[in-house]
Chimera marker file (.cmm) of the C-alpha trace (Angstrom):
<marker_set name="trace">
<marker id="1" x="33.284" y="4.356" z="13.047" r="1" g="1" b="0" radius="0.5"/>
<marker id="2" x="32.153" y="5.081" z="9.524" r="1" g="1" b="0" radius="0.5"/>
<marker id="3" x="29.025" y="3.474" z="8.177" r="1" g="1" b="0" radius="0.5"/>
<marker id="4" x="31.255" y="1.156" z="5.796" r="1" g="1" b="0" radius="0.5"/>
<marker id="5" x="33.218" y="-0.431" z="9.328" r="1" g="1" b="0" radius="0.5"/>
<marker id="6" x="29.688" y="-0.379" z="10.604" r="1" g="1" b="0" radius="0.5"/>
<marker id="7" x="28.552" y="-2.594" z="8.194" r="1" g="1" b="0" radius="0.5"/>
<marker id="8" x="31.970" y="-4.903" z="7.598" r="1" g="1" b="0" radius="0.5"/>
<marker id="9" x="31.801" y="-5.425" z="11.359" r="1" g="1" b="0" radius="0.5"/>
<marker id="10" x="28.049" y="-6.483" z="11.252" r="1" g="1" b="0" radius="0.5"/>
<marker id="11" x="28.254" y="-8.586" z="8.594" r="1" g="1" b="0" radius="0.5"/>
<marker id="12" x="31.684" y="-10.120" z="9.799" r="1" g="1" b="0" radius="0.5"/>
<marker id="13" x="30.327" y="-10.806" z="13.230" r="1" g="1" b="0" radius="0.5"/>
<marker id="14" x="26.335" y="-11.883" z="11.974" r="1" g="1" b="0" radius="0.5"/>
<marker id="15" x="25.852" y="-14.067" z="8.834" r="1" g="1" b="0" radius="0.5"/>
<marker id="16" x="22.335" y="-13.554" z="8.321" r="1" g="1" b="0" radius="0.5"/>
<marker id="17" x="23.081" y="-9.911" z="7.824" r="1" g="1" b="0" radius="0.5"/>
<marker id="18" x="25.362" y="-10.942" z="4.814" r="1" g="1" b="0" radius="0.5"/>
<marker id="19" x="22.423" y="-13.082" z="3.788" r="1" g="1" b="0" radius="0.5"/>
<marker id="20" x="20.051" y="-10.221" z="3.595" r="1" g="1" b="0" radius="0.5"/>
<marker id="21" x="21.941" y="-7.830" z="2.118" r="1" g="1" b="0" radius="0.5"/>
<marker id="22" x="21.981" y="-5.408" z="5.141" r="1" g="1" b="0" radius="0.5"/>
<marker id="23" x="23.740" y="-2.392" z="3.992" r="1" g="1" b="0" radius="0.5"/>
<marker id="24" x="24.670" y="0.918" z="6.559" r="1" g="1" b="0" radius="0.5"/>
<marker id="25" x="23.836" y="4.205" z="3.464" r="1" g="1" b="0" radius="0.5"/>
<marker id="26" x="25.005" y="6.447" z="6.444" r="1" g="1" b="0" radius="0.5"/>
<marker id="27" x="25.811" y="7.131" z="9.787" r="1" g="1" b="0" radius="0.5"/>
<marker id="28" x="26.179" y="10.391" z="11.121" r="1" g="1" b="0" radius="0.5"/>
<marker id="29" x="25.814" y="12.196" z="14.297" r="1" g="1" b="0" radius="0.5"/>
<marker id="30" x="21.755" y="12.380" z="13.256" r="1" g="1" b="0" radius="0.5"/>
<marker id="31" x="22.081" y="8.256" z="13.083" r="1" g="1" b="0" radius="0.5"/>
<marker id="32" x="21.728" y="5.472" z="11.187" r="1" g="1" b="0" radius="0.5"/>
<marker id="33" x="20.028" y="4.710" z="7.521" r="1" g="1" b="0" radius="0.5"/>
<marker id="34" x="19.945" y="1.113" z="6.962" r="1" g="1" b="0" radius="0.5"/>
<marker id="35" x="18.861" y="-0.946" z="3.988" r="1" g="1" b="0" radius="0.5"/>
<marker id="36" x="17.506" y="-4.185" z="3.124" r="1" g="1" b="0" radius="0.5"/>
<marker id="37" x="17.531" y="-4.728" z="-0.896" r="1" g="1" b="0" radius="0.5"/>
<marker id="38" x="14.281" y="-6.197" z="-2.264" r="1" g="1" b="0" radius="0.5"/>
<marker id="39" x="14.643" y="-9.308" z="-2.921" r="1" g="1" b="0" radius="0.5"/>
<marker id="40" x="11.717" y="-12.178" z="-3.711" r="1" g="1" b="0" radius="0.5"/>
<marker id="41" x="13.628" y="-14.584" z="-1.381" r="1" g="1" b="0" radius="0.5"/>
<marker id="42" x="12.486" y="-12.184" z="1.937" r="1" g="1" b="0" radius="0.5"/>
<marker id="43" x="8.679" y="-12.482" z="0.403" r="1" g="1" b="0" radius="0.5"/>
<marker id="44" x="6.604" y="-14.471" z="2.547" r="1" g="1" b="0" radius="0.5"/>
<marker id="45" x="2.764" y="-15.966" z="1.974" r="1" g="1" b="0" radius="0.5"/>
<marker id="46" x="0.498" y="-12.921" z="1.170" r="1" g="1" b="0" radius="0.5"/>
<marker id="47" x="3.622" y="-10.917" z="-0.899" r="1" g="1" b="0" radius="0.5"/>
<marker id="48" x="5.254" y="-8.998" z="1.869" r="1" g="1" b="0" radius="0.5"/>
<marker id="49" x="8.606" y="-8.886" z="3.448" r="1" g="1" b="0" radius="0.5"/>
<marker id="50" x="8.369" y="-11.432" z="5.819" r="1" g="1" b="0" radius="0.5"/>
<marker id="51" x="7.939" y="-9.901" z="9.772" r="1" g="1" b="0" radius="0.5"/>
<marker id="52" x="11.485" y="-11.792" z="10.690" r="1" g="1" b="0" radius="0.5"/>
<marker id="53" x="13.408" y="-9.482" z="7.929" r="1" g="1" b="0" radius="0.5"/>
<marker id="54" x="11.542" y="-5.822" z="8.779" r="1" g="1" b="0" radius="0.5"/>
<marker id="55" x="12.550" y="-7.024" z="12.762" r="1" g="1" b="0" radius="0.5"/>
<marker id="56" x="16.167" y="-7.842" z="11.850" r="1" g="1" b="0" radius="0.5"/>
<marker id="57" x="16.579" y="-4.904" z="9.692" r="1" g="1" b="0" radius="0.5"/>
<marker id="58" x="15.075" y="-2.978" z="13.123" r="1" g="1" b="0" radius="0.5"/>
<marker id="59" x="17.619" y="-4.813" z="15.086" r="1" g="1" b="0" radius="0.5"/>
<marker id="60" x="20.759" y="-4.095" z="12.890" r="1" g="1" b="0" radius="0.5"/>
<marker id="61" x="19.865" y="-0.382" z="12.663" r="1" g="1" b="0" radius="0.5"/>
<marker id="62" x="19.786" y="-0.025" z="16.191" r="1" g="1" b="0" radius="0.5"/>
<marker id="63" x="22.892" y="-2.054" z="16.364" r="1" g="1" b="0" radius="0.5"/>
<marker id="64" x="24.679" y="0.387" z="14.047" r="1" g="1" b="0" radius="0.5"/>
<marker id="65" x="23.837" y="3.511" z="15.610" r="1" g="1" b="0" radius="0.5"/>
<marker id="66" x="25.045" y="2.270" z="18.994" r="1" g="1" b="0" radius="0.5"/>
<marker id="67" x="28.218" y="1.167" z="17.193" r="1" g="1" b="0" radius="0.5"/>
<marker id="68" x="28.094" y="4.251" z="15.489" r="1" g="1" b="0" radius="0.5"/>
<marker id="69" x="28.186" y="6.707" z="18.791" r="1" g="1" b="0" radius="0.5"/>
<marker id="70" x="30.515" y="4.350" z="20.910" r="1" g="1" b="0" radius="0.5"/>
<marker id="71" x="32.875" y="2.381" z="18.382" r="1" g="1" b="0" radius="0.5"/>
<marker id="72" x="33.555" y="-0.963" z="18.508" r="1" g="1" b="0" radius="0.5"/>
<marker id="73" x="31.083" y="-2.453" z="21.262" r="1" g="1" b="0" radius="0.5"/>
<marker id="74" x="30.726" y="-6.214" z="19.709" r="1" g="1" b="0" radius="0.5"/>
<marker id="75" x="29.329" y="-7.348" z="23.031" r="1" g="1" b="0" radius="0.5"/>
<marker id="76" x="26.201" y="-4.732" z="22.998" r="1" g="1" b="0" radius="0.5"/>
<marker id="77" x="23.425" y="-6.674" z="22.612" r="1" g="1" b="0" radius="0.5"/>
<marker id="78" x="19.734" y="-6.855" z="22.526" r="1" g="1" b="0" radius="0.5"/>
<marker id="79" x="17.999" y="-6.312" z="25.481" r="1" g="1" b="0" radius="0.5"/>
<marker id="80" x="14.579" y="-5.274" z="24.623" r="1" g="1" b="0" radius="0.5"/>
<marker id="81" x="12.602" y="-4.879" z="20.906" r="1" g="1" b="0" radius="0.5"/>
<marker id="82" x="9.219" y="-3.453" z="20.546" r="1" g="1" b="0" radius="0.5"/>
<marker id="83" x="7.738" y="-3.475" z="17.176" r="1" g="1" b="0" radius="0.5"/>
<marker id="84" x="4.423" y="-1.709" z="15.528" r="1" g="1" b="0" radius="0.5"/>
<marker id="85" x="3.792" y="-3.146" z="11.777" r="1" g="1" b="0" radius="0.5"/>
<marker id="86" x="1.736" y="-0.694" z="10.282" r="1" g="1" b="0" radius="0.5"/>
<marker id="87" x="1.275" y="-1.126" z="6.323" r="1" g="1" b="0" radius="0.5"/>
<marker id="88" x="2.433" y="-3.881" z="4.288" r="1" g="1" b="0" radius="0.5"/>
<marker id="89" x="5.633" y="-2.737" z="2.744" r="1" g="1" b="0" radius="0.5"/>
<marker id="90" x="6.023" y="-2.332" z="-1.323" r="1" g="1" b="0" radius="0.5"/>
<marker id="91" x="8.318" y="-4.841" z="-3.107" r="1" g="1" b="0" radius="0.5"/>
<marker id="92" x="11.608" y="-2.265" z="-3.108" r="1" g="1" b="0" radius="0.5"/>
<marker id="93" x="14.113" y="-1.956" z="-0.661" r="1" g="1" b="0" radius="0.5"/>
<marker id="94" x="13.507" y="-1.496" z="3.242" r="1" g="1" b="0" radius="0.5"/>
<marker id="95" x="14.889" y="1.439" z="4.630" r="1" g="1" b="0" radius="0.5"/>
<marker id="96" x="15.106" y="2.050" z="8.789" r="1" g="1" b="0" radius="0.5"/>
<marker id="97" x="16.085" y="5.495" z="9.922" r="1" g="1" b="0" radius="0.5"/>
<marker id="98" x="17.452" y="4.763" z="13.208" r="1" g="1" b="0" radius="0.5"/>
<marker id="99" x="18.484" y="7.368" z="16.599" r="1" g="1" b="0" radius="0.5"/>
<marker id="100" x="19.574" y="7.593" z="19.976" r="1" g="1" b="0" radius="0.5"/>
<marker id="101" x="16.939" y="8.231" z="22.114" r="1" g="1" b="0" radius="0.5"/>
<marker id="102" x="19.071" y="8.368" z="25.706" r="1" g="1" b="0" radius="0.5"/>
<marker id="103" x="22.558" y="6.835" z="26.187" r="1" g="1" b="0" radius="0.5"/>
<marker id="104" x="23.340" y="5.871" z="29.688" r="1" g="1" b="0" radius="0.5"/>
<marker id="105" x="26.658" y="3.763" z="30.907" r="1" g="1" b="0" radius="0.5"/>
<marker id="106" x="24.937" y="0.615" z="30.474" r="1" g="1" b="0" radius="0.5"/>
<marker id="107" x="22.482" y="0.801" z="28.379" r="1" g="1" b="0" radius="0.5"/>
<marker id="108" x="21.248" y="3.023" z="24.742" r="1" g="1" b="0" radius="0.5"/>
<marker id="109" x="17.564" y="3.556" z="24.107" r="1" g="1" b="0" radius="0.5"/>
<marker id="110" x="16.684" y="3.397" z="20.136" r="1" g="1" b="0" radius="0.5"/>
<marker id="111" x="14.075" y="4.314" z="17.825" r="1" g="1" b="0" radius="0.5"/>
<marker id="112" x="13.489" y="3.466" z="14.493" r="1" g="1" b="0" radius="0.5"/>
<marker id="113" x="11.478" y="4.383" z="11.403" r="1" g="1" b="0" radius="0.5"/>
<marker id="114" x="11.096" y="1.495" z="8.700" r="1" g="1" b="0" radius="0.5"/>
<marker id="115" x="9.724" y="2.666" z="5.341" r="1" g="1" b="0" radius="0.5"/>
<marker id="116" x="9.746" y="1.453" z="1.777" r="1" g="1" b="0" radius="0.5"/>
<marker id="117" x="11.941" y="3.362" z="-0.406" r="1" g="1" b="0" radius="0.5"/>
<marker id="118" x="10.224" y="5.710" z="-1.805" r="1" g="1" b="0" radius="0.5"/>
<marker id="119" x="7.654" y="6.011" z="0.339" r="1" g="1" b="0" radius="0.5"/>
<marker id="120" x="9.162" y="7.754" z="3.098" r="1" g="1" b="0" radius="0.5"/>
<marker id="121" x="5.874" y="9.307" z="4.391" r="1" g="1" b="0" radius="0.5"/>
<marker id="122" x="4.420" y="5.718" z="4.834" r="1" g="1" b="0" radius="0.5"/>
<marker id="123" x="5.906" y="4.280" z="8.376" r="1" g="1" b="0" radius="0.5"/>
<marker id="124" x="6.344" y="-0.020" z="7.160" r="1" g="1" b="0" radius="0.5"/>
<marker id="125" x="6.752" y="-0.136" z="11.284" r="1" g="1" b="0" radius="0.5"/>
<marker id="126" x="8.253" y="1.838" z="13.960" r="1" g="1" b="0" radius="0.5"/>
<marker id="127" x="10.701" y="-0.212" z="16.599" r="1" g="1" b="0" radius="0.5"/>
<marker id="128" x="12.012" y="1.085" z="19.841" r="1" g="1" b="0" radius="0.5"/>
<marker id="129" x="14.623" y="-0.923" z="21.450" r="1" g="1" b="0" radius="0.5"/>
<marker id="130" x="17.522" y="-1.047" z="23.752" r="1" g="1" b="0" radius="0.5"/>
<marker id="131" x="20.892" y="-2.174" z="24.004" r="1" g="1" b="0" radius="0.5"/>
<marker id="132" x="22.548" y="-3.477" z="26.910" r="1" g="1" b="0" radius="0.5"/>
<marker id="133" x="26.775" y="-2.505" z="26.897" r="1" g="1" b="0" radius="0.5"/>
<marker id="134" x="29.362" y="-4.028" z="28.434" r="1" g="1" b="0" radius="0.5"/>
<marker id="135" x="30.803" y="-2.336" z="31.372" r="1" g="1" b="0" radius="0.5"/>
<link id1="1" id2="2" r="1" g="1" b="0" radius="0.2"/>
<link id1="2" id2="3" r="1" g="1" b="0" radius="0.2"/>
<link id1="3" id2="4" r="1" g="1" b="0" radius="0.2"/>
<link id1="4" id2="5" r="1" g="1" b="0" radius="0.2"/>
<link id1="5" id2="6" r="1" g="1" b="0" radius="0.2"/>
<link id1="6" id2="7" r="1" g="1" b="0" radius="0.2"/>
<link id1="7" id2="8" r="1" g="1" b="0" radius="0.2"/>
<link id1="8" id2="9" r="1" g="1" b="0" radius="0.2"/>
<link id1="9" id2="10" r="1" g="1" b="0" radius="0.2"/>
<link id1="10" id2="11" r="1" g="1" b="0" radius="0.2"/>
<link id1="11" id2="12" r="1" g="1" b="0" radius="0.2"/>
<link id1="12" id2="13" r="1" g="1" b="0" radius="0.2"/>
<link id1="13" id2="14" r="1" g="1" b="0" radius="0.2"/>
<link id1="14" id2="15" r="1" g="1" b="0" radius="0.2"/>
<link id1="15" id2="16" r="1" g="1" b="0" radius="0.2"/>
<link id1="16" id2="17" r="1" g="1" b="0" radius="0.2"/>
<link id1="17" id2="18" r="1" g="1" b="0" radius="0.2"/>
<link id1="18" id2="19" r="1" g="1" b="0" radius="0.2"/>
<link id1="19" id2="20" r="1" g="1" b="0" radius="0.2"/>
<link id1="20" id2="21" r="1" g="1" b="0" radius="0.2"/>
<link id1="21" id2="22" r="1" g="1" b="0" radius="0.2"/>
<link id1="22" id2="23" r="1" g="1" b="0" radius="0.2"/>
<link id1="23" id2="24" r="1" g="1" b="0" radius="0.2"/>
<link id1="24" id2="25" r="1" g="1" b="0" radius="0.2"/>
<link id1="25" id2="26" r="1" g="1" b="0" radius="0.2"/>
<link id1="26" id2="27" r="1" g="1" b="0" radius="0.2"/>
<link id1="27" id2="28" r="1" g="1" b="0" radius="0.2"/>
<link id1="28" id2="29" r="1" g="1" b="0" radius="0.2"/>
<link id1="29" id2="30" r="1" g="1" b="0" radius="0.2"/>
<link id1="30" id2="31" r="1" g="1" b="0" radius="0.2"/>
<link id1="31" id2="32" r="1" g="1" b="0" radius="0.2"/>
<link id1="32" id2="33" r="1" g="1" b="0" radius="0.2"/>
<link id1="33" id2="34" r="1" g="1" b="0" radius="0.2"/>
<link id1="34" id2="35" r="1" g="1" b="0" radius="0.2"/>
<link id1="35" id2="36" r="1" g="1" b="0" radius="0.2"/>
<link id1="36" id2="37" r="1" g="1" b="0" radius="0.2"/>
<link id1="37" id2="38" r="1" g="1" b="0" radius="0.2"/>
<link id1="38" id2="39" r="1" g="1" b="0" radius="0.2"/>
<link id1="39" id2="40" r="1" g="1" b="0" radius="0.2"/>
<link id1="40" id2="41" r="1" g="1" b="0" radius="0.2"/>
<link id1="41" id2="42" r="1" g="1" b="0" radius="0.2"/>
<link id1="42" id2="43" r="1" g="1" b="0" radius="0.2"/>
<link id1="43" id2="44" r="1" g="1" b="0" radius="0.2"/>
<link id1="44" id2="45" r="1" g="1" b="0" radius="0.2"/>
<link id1="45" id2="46" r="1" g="1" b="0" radius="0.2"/>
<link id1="46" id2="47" r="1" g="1" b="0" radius="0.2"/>
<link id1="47" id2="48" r="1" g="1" b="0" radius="0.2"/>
<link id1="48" id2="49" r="1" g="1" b="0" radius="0.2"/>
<link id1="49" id2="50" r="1" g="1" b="0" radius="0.2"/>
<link id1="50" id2="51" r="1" g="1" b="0" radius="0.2"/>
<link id1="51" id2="52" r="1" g="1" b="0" radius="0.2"/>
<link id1="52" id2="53" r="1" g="1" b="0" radius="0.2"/>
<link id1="53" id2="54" r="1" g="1" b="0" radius="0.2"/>
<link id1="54" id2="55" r="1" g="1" b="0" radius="0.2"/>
<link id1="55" id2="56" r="1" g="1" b="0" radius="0.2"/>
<link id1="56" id2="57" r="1" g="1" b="0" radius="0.2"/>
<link id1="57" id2="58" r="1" g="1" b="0" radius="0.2"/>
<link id1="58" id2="59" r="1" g="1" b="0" radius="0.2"/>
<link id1="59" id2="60" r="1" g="1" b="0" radius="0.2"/>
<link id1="60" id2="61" r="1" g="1" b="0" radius="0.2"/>
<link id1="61" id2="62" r="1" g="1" b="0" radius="0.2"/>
<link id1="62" id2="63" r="1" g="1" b="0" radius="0.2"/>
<link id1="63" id2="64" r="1" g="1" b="0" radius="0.2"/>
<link id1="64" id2="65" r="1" g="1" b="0" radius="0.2"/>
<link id1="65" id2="66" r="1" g="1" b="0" radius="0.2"/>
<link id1="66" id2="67" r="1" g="1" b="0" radius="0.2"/>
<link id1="67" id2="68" r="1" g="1" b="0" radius="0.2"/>
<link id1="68" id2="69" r="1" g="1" b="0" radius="0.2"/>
<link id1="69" id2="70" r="1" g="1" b="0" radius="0.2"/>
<link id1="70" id2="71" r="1" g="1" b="0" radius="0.2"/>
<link id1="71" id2="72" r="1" g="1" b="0" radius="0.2"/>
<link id1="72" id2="73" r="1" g="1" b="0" radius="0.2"/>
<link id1="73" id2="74" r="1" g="1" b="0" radius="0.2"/>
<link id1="74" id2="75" r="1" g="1" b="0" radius="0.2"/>
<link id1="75" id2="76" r="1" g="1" b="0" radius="0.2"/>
<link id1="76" id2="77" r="1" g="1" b="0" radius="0.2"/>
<link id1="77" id2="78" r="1" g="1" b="0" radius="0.2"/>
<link id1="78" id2="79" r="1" g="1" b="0" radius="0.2"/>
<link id1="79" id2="80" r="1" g="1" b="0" radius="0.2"/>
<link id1="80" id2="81" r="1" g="1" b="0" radius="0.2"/>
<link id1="81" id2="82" r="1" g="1" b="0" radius="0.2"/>
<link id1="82" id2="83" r="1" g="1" b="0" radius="0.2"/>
<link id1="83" id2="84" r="1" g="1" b="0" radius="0.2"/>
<link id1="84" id2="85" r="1" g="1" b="0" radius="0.2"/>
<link id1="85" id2="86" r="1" g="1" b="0" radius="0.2"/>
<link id1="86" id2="87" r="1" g="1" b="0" radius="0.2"/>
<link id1="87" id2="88" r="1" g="1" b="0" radius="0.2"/>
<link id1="88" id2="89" r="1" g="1" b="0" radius="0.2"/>
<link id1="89" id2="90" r="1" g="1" b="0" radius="0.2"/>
<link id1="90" id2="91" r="1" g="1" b="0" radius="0.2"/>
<link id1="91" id2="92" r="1" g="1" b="0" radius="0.2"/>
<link id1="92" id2="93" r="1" g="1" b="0" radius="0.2"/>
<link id1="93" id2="94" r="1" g="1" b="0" radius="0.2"/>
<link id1="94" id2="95" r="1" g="1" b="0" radius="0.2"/>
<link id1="95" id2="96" r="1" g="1" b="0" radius="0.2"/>
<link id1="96" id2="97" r="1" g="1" b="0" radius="0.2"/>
<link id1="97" id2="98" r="1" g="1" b="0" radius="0.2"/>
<link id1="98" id2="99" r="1" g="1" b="0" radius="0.2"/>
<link id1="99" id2="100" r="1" g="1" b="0" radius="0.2"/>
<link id1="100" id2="101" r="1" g="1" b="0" radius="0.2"/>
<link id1="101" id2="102" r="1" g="1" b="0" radius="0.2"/>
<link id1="102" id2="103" r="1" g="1" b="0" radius="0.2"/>
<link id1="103" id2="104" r="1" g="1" b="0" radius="0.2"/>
<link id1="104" id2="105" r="1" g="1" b="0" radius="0.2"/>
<link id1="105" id2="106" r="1" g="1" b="0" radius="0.2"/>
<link id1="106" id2="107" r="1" g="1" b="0" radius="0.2"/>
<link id1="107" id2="108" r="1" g="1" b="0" radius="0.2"/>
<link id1="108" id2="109" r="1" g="1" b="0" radius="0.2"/>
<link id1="109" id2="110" r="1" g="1" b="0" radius="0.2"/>
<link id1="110" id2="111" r="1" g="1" b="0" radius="0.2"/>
<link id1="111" id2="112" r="1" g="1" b="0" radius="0.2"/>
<link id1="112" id2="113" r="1" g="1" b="0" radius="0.2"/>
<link id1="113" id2="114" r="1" g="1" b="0" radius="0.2"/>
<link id1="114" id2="115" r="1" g="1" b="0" radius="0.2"/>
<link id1="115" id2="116" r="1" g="1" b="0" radius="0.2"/>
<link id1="116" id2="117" r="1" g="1" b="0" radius="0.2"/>
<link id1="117" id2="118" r="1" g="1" b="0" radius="0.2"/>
<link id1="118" id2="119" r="1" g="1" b="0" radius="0.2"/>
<link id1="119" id2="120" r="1" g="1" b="0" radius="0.2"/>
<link id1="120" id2="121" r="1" g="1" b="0" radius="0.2"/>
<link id1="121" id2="122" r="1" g="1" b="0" radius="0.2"/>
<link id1="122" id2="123" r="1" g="1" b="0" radius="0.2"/>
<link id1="123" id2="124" r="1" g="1" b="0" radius="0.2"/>
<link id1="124" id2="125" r="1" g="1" b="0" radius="0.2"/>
<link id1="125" id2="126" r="1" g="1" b="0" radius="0.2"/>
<link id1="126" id2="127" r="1" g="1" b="0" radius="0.2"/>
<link id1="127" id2="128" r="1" g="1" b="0" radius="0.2"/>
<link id1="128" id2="129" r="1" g="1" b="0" radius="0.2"/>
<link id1="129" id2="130" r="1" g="1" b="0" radius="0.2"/>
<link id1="130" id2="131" r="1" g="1" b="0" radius="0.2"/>
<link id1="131" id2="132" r="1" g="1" b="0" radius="0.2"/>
<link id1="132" id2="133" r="1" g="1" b="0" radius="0.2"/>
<link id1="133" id2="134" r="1" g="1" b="0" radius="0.2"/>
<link id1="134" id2="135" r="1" g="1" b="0" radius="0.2"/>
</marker_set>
């Protein structure tokens, strides 16, 4: 799948990802860059993104690189979702860099790198995660 069906697909089959803006830049055999445009509506108390939209940007890059490597797998879901936030991210758009850490038949273990844009040095958080698949 290319990173556009990637993203129709997610947005199609998840609302909220329409609602934040989640965009798929690329997908390649590397992975997975996915974006969440600034915007002051994901601000919470304090002026930061608010923890639910770094997670669910986390969770649809993962999403997309599984979808990515195996094509359409709607039913792959979340099984597991560690999260690290690390340093309050800027007020531009959220970027995750997301991989494949081991892909077995019923299951893909993720990684991914959240950063402001811009900032690409600066780690926002770091999520590991994995995805159940149908068998």
């Amino acid at each position: 799948m290319t990173a556009r069906e990637v993203q129709t697909l997610i947005r199609a089959g998840l609302p909220m990802a329409e609602d934040i803006d989640l965009r798929i830049d690329r997908l390649d055999e590397a992975g997975v860059l996915a974006r969440v445009p600034f915007h002051a509506k994901l601000v919470r108390p304090g002026g930061t993104l608010s923890g639910p939209t770094i997670m669910a940007l986390g969770d649809a890059a993962m999403y997309a690189v599984v979808l990515g490597r195996l094509g359409r797998v709607e039913m792959a879901v979340t099984s597991n979702l560690n999260i690290n936030f690390l340093v309050k991210p800027q007020p531009v758009d959220l970027l995750a860099e997301a991989s494949i850490l081991r892909l077995s038949r019923r299951q893909a273990v993720c990684e991914v790198s959240l950063y402001s844009a811009g900032n690409e040095a600066e780690l926002v958080a770091h999520v590991t995660g994995t995805y159940a698949l149908p068998i």
